[in-house]
C-alpha positions as CSV (number, residue, x, y, z in Angstrom):
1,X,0.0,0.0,0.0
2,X,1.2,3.4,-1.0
3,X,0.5,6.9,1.3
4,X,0.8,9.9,-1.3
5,X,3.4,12.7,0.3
6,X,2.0,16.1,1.0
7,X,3.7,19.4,0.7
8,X,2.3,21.4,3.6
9,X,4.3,23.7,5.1
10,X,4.9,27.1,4.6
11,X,8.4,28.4,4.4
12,X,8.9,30.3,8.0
13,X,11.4,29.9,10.8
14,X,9.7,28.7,13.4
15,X,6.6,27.1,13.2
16,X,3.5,27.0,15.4
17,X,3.4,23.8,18.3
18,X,1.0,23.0,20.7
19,X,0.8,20.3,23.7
20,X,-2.0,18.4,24.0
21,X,-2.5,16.7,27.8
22,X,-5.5,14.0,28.2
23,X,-6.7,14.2,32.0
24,X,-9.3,12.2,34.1
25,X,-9.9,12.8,38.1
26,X,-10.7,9.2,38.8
27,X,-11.5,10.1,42.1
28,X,-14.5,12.3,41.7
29,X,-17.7,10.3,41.8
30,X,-19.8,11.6,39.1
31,X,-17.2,10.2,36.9
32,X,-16.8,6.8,39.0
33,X,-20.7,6.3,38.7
34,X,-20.6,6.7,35.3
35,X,-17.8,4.4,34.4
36,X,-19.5,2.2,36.7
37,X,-23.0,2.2,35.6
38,X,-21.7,1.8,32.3
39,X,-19.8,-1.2,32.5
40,X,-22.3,-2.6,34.3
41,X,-25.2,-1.8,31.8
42,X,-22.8,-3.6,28.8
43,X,-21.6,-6.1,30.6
44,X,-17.8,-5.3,30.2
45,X,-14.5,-6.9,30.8
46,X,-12.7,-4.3,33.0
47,X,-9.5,-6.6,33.3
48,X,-7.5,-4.4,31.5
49,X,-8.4,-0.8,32.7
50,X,-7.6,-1.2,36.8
51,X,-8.8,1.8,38.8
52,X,-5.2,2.8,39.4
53,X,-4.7,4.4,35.5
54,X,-7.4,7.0,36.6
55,X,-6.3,7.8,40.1
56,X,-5.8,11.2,41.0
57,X,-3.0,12.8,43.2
58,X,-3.4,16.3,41.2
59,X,-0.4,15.8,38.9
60,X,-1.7,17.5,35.8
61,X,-0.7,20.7,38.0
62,X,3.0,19.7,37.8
63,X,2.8,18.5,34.5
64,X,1.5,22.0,32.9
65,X,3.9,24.1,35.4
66,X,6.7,21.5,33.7
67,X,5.7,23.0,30.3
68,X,5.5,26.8,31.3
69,X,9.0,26.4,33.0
70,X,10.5,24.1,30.2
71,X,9.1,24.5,26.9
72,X,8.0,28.3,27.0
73,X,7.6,28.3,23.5
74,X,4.8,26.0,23.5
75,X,1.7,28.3,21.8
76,X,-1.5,26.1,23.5
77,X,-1.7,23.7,26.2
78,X,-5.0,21.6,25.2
79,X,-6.0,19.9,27.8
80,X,-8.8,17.0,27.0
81,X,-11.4,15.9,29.3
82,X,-14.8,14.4,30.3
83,X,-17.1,16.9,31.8
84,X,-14.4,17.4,34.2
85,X,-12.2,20.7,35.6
86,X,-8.7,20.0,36.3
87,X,-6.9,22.4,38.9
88,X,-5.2,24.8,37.1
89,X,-4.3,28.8,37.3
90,X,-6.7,30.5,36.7
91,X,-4.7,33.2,35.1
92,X,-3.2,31.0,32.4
93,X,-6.9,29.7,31.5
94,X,-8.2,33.6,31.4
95,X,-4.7,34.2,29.5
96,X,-6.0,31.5,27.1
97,X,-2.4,29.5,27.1
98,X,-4.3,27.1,29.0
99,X,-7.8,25.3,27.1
100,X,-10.1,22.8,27.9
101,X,-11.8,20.8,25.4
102,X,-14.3,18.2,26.1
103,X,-14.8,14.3,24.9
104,X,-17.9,16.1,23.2
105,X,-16.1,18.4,21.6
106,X,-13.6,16.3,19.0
107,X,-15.5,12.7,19.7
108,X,-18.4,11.2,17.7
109,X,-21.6,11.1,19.8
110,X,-22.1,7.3,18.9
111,X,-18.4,6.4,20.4
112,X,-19.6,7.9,24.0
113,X,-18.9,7.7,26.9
114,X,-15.6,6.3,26.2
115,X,-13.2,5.3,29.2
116,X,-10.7,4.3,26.6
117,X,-7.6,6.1,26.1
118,X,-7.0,4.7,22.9
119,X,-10.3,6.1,21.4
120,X,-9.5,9.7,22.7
121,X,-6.2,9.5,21.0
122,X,-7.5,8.7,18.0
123,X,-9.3,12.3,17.8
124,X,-7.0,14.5,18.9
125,X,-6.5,16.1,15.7
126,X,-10.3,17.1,15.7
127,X,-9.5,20.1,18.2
128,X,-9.8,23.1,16.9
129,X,-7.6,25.9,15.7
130,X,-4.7,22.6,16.9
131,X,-1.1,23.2,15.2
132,X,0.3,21.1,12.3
133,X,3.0,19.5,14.5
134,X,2.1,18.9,18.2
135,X,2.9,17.3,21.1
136,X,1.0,15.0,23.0
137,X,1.2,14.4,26.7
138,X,-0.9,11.8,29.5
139,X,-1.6,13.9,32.6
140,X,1.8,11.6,34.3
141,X,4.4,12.7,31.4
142,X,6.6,15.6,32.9
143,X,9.6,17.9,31.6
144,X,11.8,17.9,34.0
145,X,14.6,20.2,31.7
146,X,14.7,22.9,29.2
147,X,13.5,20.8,25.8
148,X,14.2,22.7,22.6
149,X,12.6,22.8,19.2
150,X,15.6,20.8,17.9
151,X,14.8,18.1,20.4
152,X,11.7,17.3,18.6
153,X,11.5,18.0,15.1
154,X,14.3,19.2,12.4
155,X,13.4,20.8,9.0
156,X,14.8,19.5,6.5
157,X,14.3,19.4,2.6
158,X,10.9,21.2,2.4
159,X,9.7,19.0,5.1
160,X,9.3,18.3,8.9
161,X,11.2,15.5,10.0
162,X,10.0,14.9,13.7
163,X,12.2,13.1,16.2
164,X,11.8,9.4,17.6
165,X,13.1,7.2,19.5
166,X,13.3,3.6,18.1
167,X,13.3,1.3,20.6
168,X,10.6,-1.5,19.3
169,X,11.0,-5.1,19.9
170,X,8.4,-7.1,18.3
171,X,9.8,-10.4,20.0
172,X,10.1,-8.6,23.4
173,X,5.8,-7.6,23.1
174,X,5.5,-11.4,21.9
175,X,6.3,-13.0,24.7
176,X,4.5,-10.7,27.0
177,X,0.9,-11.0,28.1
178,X,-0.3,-8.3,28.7
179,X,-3.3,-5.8,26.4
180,X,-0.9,-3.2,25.6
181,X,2.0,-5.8,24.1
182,X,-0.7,-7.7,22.7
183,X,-2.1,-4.7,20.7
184,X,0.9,-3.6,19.6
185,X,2.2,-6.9,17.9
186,X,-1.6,-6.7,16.6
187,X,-0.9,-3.5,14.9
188,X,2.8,-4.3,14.1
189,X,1.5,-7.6,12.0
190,X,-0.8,-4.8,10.4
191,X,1.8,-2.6,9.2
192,X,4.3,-5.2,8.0
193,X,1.6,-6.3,5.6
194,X,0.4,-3.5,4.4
195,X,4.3,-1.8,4.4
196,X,6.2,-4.6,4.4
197,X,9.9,-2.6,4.2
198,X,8.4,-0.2,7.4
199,X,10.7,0.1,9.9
200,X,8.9,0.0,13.1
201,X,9.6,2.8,15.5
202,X,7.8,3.5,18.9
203,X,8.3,5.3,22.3
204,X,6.6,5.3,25.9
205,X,6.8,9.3,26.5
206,X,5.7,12.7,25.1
207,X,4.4,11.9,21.3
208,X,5.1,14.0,18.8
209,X,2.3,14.3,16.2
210,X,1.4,15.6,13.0
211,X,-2.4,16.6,12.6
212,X,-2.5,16.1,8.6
213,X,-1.1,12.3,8.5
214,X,-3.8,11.7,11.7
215,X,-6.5,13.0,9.2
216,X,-4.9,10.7,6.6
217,X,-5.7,8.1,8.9
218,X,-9.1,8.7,9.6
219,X,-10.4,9.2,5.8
220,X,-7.7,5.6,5.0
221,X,-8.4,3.6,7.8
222,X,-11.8,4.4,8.6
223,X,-12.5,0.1,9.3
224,X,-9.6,-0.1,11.9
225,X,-10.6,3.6,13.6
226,X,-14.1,1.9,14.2
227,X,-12.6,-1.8,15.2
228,X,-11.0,0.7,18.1
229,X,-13.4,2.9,18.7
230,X,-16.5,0.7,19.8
231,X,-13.8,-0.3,22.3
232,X,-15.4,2.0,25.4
233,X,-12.8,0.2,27.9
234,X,-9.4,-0.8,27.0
235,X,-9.3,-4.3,24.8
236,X,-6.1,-6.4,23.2
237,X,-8.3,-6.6,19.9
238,X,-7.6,-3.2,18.3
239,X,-5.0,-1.4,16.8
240,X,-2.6,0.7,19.5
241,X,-3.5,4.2,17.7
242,X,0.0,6.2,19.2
243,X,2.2,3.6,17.6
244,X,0.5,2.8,14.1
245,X,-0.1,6.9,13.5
246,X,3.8,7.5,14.4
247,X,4.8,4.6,12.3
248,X,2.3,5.8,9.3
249,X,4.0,9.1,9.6
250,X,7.5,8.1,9.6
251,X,6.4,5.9,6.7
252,X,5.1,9.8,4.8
253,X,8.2,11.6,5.9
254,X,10.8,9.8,6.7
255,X,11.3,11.1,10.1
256,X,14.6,11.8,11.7
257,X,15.4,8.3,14.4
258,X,17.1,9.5,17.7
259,X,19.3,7.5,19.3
260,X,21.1,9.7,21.4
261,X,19.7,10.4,24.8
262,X,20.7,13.9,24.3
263,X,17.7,14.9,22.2
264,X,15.0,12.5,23.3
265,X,15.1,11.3,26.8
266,X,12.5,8.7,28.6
267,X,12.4,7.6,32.0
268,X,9.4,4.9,32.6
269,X,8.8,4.1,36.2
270,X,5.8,1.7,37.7
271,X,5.2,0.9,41.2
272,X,8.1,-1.8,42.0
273,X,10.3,1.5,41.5
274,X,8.6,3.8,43.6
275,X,9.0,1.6,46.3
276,X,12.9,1.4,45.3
277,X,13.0,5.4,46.3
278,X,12.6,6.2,42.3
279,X,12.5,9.9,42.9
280,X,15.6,10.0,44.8
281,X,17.4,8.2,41.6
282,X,16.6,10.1,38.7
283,X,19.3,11.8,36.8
284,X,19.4,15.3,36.4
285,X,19.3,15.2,32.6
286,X,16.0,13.4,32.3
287,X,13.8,15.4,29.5
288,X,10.9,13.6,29.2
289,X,9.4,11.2,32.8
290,X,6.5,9.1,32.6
291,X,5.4,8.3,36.4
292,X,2.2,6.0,36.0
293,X,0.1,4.4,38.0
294,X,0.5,6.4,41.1
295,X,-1.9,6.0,44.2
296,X,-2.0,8.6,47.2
297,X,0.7,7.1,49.3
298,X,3.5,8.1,46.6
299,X,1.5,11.8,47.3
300,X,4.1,13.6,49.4
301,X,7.4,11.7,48.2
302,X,6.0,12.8,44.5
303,X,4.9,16.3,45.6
304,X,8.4,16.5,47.3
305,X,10.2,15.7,44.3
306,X,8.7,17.9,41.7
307,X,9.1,20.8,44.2
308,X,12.9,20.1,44.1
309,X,12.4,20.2,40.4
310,X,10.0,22.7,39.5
311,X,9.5,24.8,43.1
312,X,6.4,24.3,45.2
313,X,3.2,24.3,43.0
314,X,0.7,27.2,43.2
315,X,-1.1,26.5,40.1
């Protein structure tokens, strides 16, 4: 299968980028009776979407005053959400850096409710007035140093050539069990067959995006969009959106593959770590941290750390 190239970008020094931040409180109980009631009405396997992905110790406060401090030169911070309010300064929402959009905004009525973080993904590019190249963040993805525009994209030849880290294993996500391995040699099998010389790239930390090849994908691959999208909870029988719209893109523009820790840097924690005294171990030239799957009692050693990173939060 063949994607057509598109010339789309203007000839200008620096270019327009937003951040785009998913958040759920899973602690306030409208939103746990809903979920609730919902599963319960359809009958649904919940095995793979545990309560701990949607608890809530506030850190979508650190992880927008990460941004302001880091990447000032970030136009919008979209931040994507059910119905819900996260806690954030009021003056950056009244200054408009900061907006809300809601499921109903970008989503198709007939997909929701939708508890899935997959499906969300997977309409990003519907917000409005979004930039061309973006950046997408979960509410647990902080910057923890100054990340510069040549950390994530390069121009190059007329084109964008946005930064990656290739670090895929298909045998690795073989042998494990879980959804999210399972979905991604689902989607990997995908793409060999339809580009069967793709080099598969993929990372576990801020995404960088282009809004025209996620478009691409909606009006090319409208069956596998809906496969995923009647998916209200999180499934293994789907395609993992993040990884097959990086790996169309790179496939449309040949992106630039980072191997260097120097431009793209992850750090991936779960609880075993925590436990370990993660935040006392982290180096100091850490771009990019993913700390998942928190629950309250990693509040204060969490809230202690991003002080000592970012000062004490007032936001």
């Amino acid at each position: 299968m063949r994607l057509r190239k598109y010339k789309i970008y203007d000839e200008k020094k620096e270019i327009d980028v937003d951040m785009v931040i998913t958040y759920v409180d899973g602690n306030d109980n409208l939103y746990q009776n809903k979920k609730r009631e919902y599963i319960e009405k359809n009958n649904l396997n919940v095995d793979y979407h545990p309560e701990i992905r949607s608890v809530n110790i506030n850190e979508i406060k650190y992880c927008v005053k990460s941004l302001i401090k880091y990447l000032p030169w970030i136009r919008n911070i979209f931040i994507v959400t059910d119905n819900q309010v996260p806690p954030i300064c009021k003056f950056c929402m009244k200054k408009g850096r900061v907006k809300i959009i809601d499921h109903k905004e970008i989503i198709e009525e007939k997909y929701l409710p939708t508890f899935n973080s997959d499906v969300i993904e997977s309409y990003l590019h519907n917000i409005p007035g979004l930039s061309e190249i973006f950046m997408y963040n979960n509410d647990d993805i902080f910057h923890l140093e100054k990340v510069n525009r040549n950390d994530i994209y390069v121009e190059l030849e007329e084109d964008i050539k946005l930064k990656v880290k290739s670090r895929f294993n298909l045998m690795q996500h073989k042998r494990y069990n879980g959804e999210y391995s399972k979905r991604l040699v689902l989607t990997a099998d995908y793409l060999k067959k339809k580009f069967p010389e793709i080099k598969l790239i993929n990372n576990h930390h801020t995404k960088i995006l282009r809004k025209s090849t996620l478009k691409l994908i909606e009006n090319k691959f409208a069956d596998k969009l809906h496969q995923l999208r009647i998916n209200h909870i999180r499934s293994n029988n789907y395609i993992q959106y993040l990884f097959f719209a990086i790996n169309i893109d790179n496939v449309l523009h040949d992106n630039i593959i980072s191997t260097d820790f120097s431009d793209v840097i992850e750090y991936h924690t779960n609880n075993r770590e925590y436990k370990d005294g993660v935040f006392n171990k982290l180096k100091k030239n850490v771009k990019f941290i993913c700390i998942n799957s928190m629950n309250d009692s990693y509040r204060n050693p969490f809230i202690d750390f991003m002080a000592d990173k970012l000062g004490r939060c007032k936001l």
